[in-house]
C-alpha positions in Angstrom: -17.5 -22.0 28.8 -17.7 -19.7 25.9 -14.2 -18.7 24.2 -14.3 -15.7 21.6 -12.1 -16.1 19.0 -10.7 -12.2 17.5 -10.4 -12.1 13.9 -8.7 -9.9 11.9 -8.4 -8.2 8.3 -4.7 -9.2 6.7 -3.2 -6.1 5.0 -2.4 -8.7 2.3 -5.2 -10.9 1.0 -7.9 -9.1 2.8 -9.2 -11.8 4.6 -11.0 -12.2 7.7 -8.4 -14.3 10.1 -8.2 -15.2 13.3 -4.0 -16.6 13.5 -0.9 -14.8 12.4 1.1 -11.7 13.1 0.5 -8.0 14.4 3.1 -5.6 13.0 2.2 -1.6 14.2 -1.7 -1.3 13.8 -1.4 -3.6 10.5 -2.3 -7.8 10.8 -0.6 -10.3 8.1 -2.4 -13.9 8.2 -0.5 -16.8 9.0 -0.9 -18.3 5.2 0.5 -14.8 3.6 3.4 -14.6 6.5 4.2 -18.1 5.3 3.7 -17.4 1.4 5.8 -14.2 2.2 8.9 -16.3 3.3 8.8 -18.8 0.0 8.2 -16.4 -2.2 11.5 -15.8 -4.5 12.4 -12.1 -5.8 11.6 -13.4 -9.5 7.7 -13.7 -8.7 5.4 -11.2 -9.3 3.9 -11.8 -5.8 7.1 -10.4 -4.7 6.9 -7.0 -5.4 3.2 -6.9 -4.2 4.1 -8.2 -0.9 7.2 -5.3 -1.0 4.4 -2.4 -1.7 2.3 -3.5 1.1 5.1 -3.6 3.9 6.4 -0.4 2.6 3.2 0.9 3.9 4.5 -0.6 7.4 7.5 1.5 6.8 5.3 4.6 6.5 3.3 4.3 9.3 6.5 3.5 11.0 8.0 6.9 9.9 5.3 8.9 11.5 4.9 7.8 14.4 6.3 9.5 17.7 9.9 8.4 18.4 8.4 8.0 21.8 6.4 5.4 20.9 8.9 3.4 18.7 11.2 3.5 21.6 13.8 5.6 19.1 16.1 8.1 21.2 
């Protein structure tokens, strides 16, 4: 029996991963999801991982409220 295992690229570290979280078209890794939820609002890691969902919030704002399931 031959299982495929899908890997992604995390919108964080950039890493090829195959466990973790789909948000929109975007992937986060289980390690940075994790490292995401320790990390306190003090460390510089912080405001990187901040940027990079922002970007979710972006690609959020343009798609079609249609899609989203927005009224």
């Amino acid at each position: 029996m031959n299982m495929e295992t899908n890997h992604w690229v995390c919108m964080m570290c950039e890493r090829d991963c195959s466990d973790g979280i789909h948000i929109l078209s975007q992937f986060i890794c289980t390690e940075c999801e994790q490292d995401m939820c320790r990390t306190e609002v003090e460390d510089d890691l912080y405001d990187y991982f901040v940027s990079r969902l922002r970007s979710l919030w972006g690609e959020m704002m343009t798609l079609d409220p249609e899609q989203n399931g927005s009224t």
